[in-house]
C-alpha positions in Angstrom: 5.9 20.6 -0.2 3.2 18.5 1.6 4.4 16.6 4.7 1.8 14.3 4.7 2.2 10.8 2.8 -0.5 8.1 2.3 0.0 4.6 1.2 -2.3 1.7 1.2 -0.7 -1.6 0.5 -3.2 -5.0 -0.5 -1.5 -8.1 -0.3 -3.9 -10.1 -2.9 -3.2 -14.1 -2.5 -5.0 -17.5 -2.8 -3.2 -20.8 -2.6 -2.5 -22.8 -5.6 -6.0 -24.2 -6.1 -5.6 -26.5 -9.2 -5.5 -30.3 -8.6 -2.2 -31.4 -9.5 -3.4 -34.6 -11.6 -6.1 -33.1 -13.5 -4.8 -29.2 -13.9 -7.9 -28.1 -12.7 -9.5 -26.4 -10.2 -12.5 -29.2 -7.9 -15.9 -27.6 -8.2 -16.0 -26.1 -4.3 -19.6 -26.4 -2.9 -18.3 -23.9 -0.6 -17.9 -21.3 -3.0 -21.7 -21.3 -4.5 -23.1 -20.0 -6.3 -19.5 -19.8 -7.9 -17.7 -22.8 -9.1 -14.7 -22.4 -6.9 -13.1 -19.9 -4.9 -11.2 -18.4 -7.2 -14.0 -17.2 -9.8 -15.8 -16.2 -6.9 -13.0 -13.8 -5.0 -12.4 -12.7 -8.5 -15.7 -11.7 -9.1 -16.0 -9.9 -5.4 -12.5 -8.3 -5.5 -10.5 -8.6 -7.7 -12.4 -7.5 -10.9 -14.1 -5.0 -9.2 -10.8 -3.0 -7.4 -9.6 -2.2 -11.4 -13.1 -0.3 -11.9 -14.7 0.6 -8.4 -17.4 2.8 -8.5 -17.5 5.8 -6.5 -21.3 7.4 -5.2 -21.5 11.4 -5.5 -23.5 13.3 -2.6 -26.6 12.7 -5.2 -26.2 9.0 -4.6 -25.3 8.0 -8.5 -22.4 6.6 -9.3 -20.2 9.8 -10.4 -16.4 8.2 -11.2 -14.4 4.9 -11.7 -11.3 4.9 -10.1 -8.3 1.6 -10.7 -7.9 1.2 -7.4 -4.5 -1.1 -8.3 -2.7 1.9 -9.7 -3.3 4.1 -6.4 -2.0 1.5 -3.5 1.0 -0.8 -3.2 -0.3 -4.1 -4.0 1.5 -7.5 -4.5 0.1 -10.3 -6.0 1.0 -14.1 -5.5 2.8 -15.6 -8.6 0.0 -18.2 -8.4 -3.0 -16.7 -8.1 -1.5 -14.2 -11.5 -0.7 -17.7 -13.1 -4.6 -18.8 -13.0 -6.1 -15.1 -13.5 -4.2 -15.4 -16.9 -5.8 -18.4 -17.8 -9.0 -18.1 -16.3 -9.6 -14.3 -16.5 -7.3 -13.0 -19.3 -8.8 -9.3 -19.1 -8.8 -9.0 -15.1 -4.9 -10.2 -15.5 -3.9 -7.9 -18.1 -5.7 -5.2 -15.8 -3.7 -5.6 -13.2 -0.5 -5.7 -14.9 -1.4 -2.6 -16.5 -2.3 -1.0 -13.2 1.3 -1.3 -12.5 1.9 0.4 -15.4 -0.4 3.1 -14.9 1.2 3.5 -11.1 4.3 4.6 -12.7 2.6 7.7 -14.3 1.1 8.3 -10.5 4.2 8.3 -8.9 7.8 9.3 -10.6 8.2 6.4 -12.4 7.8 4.4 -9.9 5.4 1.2 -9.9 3.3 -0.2 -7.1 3.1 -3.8 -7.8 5.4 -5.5 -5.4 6.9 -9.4 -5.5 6.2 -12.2 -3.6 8.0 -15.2 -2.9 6.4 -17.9 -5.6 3.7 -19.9 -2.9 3.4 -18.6 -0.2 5.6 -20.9 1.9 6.6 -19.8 5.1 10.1 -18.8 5.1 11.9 -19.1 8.3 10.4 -22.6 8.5 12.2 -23.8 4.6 15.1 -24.9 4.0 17.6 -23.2 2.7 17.5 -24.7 -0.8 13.7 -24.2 -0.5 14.1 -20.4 0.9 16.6 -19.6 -1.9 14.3 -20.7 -4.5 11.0 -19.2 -3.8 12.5 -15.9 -3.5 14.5 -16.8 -7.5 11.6 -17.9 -8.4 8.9 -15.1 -7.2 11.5 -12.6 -8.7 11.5 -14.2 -12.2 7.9 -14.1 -12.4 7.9 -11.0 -11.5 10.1 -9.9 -13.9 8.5 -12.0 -16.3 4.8 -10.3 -15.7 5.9 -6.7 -15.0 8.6 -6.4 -17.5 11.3 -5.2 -14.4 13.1 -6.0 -11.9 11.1 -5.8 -8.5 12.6 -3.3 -5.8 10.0 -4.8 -2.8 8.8 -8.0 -1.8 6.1 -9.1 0.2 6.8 -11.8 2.6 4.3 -15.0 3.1 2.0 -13.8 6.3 4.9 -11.3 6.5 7.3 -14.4 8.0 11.0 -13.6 8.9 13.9 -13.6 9.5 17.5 -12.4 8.9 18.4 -15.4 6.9 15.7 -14.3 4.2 16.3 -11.0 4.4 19.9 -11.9 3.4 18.6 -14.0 0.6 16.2 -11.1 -0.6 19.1 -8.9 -0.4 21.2 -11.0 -2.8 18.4 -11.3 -5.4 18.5 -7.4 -5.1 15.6 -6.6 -3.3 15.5 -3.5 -1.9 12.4 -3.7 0.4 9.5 -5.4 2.3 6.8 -4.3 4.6 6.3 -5.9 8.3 4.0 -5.8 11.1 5.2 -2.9 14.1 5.5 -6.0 16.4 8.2 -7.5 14.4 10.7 -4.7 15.7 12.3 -5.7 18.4 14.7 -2.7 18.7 15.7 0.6 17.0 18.6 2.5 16.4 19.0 5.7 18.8 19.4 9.6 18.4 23.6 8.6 19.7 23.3 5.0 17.8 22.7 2.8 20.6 20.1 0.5 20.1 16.9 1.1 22.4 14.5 -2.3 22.9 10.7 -2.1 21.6 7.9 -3.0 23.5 5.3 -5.1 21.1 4.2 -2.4 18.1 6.0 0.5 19.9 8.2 1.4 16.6 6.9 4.4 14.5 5.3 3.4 11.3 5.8 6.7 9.8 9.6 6.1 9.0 11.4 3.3 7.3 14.0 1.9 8.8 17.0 -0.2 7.8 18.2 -3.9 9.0 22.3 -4.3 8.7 22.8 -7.5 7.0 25.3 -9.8 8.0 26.6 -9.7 4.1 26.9 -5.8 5.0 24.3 -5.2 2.7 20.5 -3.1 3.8 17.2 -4.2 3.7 14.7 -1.4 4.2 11.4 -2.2 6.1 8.3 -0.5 6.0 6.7 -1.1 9.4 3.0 -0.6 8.6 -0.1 1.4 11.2 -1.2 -1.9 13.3 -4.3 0.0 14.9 -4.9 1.0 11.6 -4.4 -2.0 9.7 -7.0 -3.5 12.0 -10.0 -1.2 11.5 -9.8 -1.4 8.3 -9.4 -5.4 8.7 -11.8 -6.4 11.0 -13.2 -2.9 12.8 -15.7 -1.4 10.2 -13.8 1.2 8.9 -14.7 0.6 5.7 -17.8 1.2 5.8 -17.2 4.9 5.0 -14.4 5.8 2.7 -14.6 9.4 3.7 -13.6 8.0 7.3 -10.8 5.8 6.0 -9.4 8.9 4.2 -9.5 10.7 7.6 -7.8 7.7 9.3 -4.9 8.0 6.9 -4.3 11.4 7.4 -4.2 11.5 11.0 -1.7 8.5 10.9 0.8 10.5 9.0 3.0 13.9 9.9 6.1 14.8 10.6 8.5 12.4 12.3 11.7 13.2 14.0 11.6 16.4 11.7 11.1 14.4 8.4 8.0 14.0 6.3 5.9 10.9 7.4 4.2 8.1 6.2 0.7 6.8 7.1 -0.2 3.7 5.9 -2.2 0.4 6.8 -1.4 -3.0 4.9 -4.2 -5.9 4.5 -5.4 -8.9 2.8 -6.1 -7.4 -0.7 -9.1 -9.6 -0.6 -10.3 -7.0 2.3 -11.8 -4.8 -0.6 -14.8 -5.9 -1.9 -14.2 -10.0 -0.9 -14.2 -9.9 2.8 -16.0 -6.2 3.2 -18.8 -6.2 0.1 -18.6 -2.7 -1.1 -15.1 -2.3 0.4 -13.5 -1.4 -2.9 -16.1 1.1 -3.4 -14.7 2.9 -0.2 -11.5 2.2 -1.0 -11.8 4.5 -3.8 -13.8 7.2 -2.5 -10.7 7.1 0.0 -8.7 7.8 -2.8 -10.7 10.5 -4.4 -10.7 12.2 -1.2 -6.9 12.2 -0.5 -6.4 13.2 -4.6 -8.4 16.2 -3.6 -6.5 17.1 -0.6 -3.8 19.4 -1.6 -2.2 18.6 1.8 -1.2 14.9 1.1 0.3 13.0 -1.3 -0.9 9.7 -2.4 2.8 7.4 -2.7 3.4 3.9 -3.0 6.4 2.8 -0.9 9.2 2.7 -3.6 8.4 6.3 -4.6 8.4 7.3 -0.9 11.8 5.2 -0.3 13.3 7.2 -2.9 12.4 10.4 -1.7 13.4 9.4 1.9 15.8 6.8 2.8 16.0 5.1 5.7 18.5 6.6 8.0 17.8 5.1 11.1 18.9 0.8 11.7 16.2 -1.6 13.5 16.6 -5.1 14.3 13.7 -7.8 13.9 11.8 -10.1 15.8 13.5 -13.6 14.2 10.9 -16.1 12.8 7.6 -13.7 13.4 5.0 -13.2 11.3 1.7 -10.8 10.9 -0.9 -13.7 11.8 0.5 -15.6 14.9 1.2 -14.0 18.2 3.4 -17.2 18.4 6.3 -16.1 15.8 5.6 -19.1 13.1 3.9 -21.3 15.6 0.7 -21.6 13.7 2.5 -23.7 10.8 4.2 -26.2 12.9 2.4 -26.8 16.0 -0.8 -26.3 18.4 -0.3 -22.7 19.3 -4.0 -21.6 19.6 -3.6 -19.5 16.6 -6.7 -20.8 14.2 -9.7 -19.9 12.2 -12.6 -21.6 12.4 -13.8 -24.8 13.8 -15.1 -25.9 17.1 -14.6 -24.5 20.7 -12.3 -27.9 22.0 -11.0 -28.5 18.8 -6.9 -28.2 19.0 -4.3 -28.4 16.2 -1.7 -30.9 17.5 -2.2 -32.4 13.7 0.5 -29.7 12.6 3.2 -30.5 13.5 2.9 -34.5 12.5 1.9 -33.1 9.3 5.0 -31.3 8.6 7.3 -33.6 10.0 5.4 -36.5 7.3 6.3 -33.8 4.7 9.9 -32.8 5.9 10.5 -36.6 5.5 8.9 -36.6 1.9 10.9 -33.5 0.8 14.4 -34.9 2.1 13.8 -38.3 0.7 13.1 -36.4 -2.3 15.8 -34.3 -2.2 18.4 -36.9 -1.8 17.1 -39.0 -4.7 17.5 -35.3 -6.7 21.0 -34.7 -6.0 21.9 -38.3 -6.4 20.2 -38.4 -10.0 20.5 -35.1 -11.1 24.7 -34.7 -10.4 24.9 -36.6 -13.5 22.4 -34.6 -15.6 23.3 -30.8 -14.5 27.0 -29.6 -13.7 24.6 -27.8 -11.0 21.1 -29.1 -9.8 20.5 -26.4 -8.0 21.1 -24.1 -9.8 19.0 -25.7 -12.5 16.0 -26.1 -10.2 16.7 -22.3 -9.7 15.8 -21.7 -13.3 13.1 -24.3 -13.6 10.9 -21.6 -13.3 11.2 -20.4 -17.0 9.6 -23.9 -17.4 6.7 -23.3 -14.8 6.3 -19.9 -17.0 6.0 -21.7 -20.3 9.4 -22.1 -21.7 10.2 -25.2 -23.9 11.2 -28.4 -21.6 13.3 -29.8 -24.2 15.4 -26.4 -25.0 15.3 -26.0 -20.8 17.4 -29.4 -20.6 19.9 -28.2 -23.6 20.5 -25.4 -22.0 20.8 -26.6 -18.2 21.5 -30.1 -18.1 24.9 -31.7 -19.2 25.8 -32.2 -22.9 24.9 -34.8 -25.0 21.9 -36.4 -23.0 20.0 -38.7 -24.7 16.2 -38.2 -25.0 15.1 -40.5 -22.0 17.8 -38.7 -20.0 16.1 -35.2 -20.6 13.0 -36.7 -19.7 14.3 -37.8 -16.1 15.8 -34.3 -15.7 12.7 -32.6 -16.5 10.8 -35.5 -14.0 13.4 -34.7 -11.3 12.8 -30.8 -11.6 9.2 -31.3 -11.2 9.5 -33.6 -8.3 10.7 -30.3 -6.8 8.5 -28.2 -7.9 6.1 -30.7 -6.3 7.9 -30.2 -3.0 7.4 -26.8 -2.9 3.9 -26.2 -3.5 2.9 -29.3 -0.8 4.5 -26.6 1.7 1.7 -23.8 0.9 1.0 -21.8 4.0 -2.8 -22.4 3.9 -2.6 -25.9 4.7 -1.7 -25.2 8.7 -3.6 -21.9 8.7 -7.3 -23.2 10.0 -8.6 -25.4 12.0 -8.2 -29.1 10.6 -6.4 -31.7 8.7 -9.1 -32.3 6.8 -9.9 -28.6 5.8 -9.4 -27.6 1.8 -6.4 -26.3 1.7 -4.7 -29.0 4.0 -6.4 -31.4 1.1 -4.2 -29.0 -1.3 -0.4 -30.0 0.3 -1.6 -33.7 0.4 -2.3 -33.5 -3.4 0.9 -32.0 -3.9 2.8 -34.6 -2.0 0.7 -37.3 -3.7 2.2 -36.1 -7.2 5.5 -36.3 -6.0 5.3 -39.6 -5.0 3.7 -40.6 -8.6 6.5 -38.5 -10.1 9.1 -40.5 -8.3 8.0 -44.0 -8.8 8.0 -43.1 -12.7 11.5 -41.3 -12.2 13.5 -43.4 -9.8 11.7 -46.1 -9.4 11.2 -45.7 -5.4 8.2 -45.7 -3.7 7.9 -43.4 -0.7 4.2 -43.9 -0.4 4.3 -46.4 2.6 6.7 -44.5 4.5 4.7 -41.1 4.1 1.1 -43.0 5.1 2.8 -44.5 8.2 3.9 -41.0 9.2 0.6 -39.7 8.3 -1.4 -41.7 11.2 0.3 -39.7 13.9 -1.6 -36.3 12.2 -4.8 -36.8 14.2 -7.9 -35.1 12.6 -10.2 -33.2 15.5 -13.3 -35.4 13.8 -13.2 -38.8 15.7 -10.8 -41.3 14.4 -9.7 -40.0 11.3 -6.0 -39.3 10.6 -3.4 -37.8 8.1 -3.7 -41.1 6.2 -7.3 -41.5 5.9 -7.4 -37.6 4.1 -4.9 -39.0 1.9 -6.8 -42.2 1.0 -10.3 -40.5 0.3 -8.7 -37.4 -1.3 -5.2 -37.8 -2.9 -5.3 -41.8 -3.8 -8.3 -42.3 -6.0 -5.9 -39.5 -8.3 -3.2 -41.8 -7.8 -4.0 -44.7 -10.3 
């Protein structure tokens, strides 16, 4: 039996892109010559990673290979909700991929969950926290036809309070970066402390829950991860293959794993051609009767985690900071100019924080008397999101014998929710400005909230949330939080 095992995880996301009072997606200039971003990362990745094309010696192409069903992949639950409207046959590809995965490996598939969008999770509340993982596990569930066994964290952001919560929803598994172990369990069980990415990669490990239960971690190649990222590596998929190999071997006398995790968007979107090489990767390690192409569920089946490791709390993949980069001026940024700074953040959140408490208040206040548990119903709200029937949602959820313009106020107060989830989308603290896209994105989010609850409850929290908004200073001279929301959200408002 070989004792070499390859996996390559994409982690394939955009932010929920649709404006919030129309249901569409804004025509992006930035995009040309697509529309928006969407069709045009679809179009560049992820169309092309279900049929990449891979060159023979002669220089024609020679094979098609589904990428999809020879990684681990996740996708976000909103990204799949738009593909199924927008690209039916790329969708139903990838769903099918996972499919096809399980004939690849044992019967077990690659497609992983993620928490519903992409909010950081140390940084929610624990209402919030609770529901995005329900929530990305349902539409999982209800895209894949089973019950995930991983889940891929939001810029891999955690802690032991959402492992917990993952554990609970019975997830068996996610993947983090190698500096997010702090320390790792000993040959005589003491625990020995990590320097930053010192933990092997080629093992999994387990973190002890404080429920007693496990959560397995998959520490991924950081060196590797990185070439293939940012470093060229994919320029030559004969290379990558290489790479992989030498990453894996034995370890500690047990079969190990080599494997890099990326932006799914890496293949073909950020690197053109980079699903081709992706597959010629493939084709190569098919070929080589020394390794064994795995996904992580198949490999975490075949080798348990024996050894325990404890986490950095509240790190992530993308900020050297922890979760800096979503609530304050760390440094941590993409783009914009050389003295530009990001003190905007943390204003921003705390304007939101104060919009999601005011709404949640109004929610449990309202909502006691329409659902024996609110909660709990906002829990399930999802099969709503997904396309259930509102009306048979509130018969089966809210309290007997409501009348008409009662179920309508449930239903209003479950979308307020909603609402105050999505305006808490990673992307809108990950660049460089207040005024960037996706920061417009959150702001449109919070603006539907407050037209939800004017209609519902009859309070306006508008005033309070623009007078919060002039401390988020944009790096463009005088603009602020509230002058975004004026030229951006409010002309949707009326």
């Amino acid at each position: 039996m070989s004792l070499k095992f390859v996996c390559i995880h994409g982690h394939f996301y955009q932010p929920p892109r649709e404006n919030p009072f129309t249901g569409l997606v804004d025509d992006q200039p930035s995009a040309a010559p697509f529309a928006n971003w969407n069709e045009r990362i679809t179009a560049e990745s992820y169309a092309p990673n279900l049929a990449a094309r891979v060159r023979g010696e002669n220089g024609v192409d020679d094979k098609v290979v589904n990428n999809y069903s020879w990684i681990s992949f996740d996708f976000g639950p909103t990204l799949l909700s738009w593909l199924e409207l927008n690209s039916h046959d790329i969708y139903n590809g990838i769903i099918a991929s996972d499919r096809e995965s399980m004939t690849h490996f044992d019967g077990h598939g690659s497609a992983m969950a993620q928490s519903y969008n992409h909010t950081i999770l140390p940084l929610s509340s624990t209402y919030d926290r609770r529901t995005q993982i329900k929530w990305g596990t349902s539409d999982f569930r209800h895209r894949y036809g089973r019950h995930p066994k991983g889940m891929w964290l939001p810029e891999t952001a955690v802690d032991l309070s959402t492992l917990e919560l993952m554990a609970e929803e019975g997830i068996e598994f996610t993947v983090l970066a190698p500096y997010q172990a702090a320390a790792v369990e000993g040959e005589e069980g003491s625990m020995i402390e990590l320097g930053n990415g010192e933990v092997d990669p080629r093992l999994p490990y387990y973190v002890k829950l404080g429920s007693g239960r496990r959560m397995a971690v998959f520490f991924y190649n950081g060196p590797l991860s990185q070439e293939i990222a940012f470093n060229g590596l994919l320029k030559d998929g004969h290379l990558l293959a290489k790479r992989l190999v030498d990453s894996a071997g034995e370890a500690g006398n047990k079969p190990g794993l080599g494997h890099a995790a990326t932006d799914g968007e890496t293949y073909g979107h950020h690197h053109r051609f980079g699903e081709m090489a992706l597959a010629s990767a493939i084709e190569v390690l098919r070929r080589d009767d020394d390794v064994e192409l795995i996904n992580y569920e198949a490999f975490l089946a075949k080798y348990p985690p024996r050894r325990s490791v404890e986490i950095v709390e509240g790190s992530s993949w993308s900020c050297a900071h922890g979760v800096e980069r979503w609530r304050s001026d760390c440094g941590c940024s993409t783009g914009g100019e050389p003295t530009w700074n990001q003190k905007w953040r943390g204003p921003l959140r705390e304007a939101l924080d104060w919009l999601r408490d005011q709404a949640a208040a109004s929610f449990v206040a309202a909502a006691g008397r329409l659902f024996s548990d609110p909660w709990a119903a906002r829990d399930s709200y999802i099969a709503v999101v997904l396309g259930e029937d509102p009306k048979a949602f509130v018969v089966e959820h809210g309290e007997p014998g409501l009348s008409p313009a009662e179920q309508d106020e449930a239903l209003a107060l479950l979308e307020i929710q909603h609402r105050s989830m999505l305006m808490y989308t990673s992307c809108g603290w990950f660049f460089n400005d207040v005024t960037g896209l996706e920061t417009v994105f959150v702001l449109r989010h919070a603006g539907r909230l407050i037209a939800l609850m004017r209609t519902a409850t009859q309070q306006d929290l508008e005033p309070g949330f623009l007078q919060r908004l002039d401390s988020v200073l944009s790096n463009h001279p005088g603009v602020t939080g509230r002058d975004v929301y004026m030229e951006k959200v409010a002309p949707f408002m009326n």
